[in-house]
C-alpha positions in Angstrom: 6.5 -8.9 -19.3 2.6 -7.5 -20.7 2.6 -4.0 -22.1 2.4 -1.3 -19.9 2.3 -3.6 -16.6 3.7 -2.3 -13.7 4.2 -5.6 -11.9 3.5 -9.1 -12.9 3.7 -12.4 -10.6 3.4 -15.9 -12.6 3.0 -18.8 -11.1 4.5 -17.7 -7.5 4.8 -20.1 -4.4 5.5 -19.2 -1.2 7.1 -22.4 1.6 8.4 -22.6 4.7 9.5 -25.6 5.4 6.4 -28.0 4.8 4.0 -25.0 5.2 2.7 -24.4 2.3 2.0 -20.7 2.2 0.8 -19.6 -1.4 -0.4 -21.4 -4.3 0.4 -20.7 -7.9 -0.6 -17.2 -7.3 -1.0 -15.1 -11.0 -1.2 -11.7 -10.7 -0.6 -8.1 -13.1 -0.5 -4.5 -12.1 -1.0 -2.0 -14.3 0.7 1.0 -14.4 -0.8 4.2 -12.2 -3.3 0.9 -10.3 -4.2 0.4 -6.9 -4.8 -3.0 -5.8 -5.4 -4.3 -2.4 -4.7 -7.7 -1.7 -7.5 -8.6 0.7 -7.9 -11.6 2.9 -7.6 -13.5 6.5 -5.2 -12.7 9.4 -2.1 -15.2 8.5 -3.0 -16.4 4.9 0.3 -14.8 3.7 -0.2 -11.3 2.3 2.4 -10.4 3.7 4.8 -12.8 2.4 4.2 -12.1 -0.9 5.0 -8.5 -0.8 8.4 -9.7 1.4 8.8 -12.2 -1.8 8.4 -9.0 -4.4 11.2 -7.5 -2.7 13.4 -10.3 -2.4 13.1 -11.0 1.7 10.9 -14.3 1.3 12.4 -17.5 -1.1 9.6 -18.2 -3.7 9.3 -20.1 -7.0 7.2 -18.7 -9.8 8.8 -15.7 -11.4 8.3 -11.8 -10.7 9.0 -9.0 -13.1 8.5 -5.3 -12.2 9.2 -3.0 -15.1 11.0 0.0 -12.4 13.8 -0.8 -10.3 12.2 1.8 -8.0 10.1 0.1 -5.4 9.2 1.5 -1.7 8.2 -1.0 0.8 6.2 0.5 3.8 6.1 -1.4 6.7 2.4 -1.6 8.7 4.8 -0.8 12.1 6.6 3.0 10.8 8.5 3.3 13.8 11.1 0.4 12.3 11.5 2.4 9.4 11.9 5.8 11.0 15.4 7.1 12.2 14.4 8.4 15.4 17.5 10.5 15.9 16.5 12.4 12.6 14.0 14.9 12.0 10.8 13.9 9.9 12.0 16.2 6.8 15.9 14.4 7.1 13.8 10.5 7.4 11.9 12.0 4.0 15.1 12.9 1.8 17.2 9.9 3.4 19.1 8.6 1.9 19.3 11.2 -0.6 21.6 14.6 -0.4 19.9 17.2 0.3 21.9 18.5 -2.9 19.8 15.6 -4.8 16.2 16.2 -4.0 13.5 18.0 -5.5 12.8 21.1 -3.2 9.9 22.1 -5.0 8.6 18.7 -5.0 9.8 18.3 -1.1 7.7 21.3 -0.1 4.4 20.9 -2.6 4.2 17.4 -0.9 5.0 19.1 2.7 2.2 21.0 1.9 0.1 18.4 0.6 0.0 16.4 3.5 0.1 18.9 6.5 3.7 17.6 7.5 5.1 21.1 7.0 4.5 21.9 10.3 5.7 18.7 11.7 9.0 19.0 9.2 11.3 19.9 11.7 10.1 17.5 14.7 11.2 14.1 15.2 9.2 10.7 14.5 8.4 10.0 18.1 6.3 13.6 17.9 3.9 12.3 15.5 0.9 9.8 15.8 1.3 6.6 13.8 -1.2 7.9 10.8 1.0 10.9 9.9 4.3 8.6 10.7 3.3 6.5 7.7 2.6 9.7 5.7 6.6 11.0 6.6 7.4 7.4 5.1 4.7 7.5 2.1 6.0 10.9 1.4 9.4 9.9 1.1 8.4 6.9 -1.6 6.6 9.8 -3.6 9.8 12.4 -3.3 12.1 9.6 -4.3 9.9 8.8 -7.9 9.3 5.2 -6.5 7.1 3.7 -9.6 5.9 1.1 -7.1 4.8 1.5 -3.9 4.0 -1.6 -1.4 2.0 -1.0 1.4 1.6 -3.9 4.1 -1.3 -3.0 6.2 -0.7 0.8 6.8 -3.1 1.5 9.3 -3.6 -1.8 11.3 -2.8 0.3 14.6 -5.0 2.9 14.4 -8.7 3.4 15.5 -11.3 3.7 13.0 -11.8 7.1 12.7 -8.4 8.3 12.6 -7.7 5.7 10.1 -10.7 7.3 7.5 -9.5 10.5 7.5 -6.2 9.2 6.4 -7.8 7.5 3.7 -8.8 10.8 1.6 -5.5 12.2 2.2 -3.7 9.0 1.1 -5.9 8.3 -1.9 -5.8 12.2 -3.0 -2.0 11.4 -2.8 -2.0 8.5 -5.1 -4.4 10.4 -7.9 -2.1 13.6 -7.3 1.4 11.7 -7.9 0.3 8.6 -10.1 2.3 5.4 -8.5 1.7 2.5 -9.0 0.1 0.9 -5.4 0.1 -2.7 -4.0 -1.2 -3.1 -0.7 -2.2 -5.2 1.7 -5.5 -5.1 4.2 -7.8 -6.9 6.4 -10.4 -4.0 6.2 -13.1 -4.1 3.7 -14.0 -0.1 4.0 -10.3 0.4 3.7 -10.2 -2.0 0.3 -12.9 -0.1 -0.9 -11.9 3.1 -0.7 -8.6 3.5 -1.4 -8.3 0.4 -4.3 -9.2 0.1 -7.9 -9.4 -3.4 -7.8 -9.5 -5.8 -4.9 -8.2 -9.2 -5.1 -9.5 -11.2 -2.4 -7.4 -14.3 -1.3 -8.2 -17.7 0.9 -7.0 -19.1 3.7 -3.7 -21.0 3.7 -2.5 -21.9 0.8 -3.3 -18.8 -0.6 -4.6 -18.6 -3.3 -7.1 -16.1 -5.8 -10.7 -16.4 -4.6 -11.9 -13.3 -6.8 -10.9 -9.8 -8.4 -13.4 -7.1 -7.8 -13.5 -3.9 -9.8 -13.9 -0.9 -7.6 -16.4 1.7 -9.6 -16.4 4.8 -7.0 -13.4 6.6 -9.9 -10.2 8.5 -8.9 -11.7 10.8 -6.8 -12.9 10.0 -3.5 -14.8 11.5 -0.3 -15.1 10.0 2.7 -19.0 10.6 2.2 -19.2 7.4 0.1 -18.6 5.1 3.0 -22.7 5.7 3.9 -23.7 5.6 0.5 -26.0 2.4 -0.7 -23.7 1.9 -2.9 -20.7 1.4 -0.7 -22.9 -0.8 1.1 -23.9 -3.1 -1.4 -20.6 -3.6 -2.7 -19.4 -4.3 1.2 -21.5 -7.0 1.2 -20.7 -8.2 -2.0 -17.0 -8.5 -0.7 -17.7 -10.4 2.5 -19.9 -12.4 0.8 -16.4 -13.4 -0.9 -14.3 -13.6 1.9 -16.8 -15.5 4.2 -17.3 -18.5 1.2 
């Protein structure tokens, strides 16, 4: 495995049956790096973060450098325990004997959940559901974090404001970040680097640096340079 990667995928293939669903996909993570995986409803994005975890056969070889790896699902409510409150579904399945308080409570804080702590997951809309899950990764130490297309269900402009809070929580706690998207503004503003990927079989069209830094306002989603670099990325996925 490379120095100081986080993740690193050689040669991967992804079949069912005679569907042929990725392509000799090569791909590194550095440690502390958000990527986005970017491409077209159905071109397998999320197969290969079910094949990282071991729920999808592949070929090709995968190495993570942490045994510690949350996978957050784009549909929270299956990962949830309804009859739990939002604070138990965050320390599960840890004893409460095992868990950090002061860590429990800062990232309580952090994301406005205190309030919410002792409510239950139906109480909460779908953009802080996926919080109560992210949160949990973060309070567990998980060194890699897979998201598959977190906020899919939500309207535009409750999705956005999720993205400072999210991306304030990856620069605060430092994982390491794979996740998957059909949304450039989304790509844009919460990755480092953006790998965009064809249709079926899937392969590596491009990798795009992100420039915008660690910290983020929403503000840059108007700015020219946003805009330029939008188009830059359809350009990418149309071609």
């Amino acid at each position: 495995m490379k120095e100081h990667a986080a993740l690193q995928i050689d040669k991967l293939n992804i079949r069912y049956g005679q569907l042929e669903v990725v392509r000799s996909i090569n791909l590194n993570l550095k440690k502390e790096e958000v990527v986005c995986l970017l491409g077209p409803n159905g071109c397998g994005k999320s197969s290969l973060l079910q094949a990282i975890i071991g729920l999808t056969p592949y070929q090709g070889f995968i190495f993570t450098s942490t045994a510690k790896i949350d996978f957050v699902s784009q549909n929270p409510s299956i990962m949830l325990l309804p009859w739990l409150t939002n604070k138990q579904n965050i320390v599960f399945p840890s004893s409460i004997k095992e868990i950090d308080e002061r860590l429990l409570e800062e990232l309580l804080e952090f994301t406005k959940l205190k309030e919410f702590r002792n409510n239950y997951p139906y109480e909460l809309s779908g953009g802080m559901a996926q919080l109560v899950l992210l949160t949990r990764a973060l309070l567990h130490h998980s060194s890699l974090i897979l998201l598959d297309e977190p906020f899919k269900s939500l309207d535009f402009s409750i999705a956005k404001n999720l993205y400072k809070k999210v991306r304030d929580l990856f620069e605060k706690y430092t994982p390491t970040v794979l996740f998957v998207s059909h949304n450039i503004d989304e790509a844009l503003f919460l990755a480092d680097r953006i790998i965009v990927l064809s249709e079926k079989p899937t392969q590596i069209k491009k990798e795009i640096l992100v420039p915008f830094g660690n910290e983020r306002e929403l503000g840059i989603l108007n700015s020219v340079h946003f805009s330029e670099l939008r188009k830059e990325v359809l350009n990418e996925c149309l071609h």
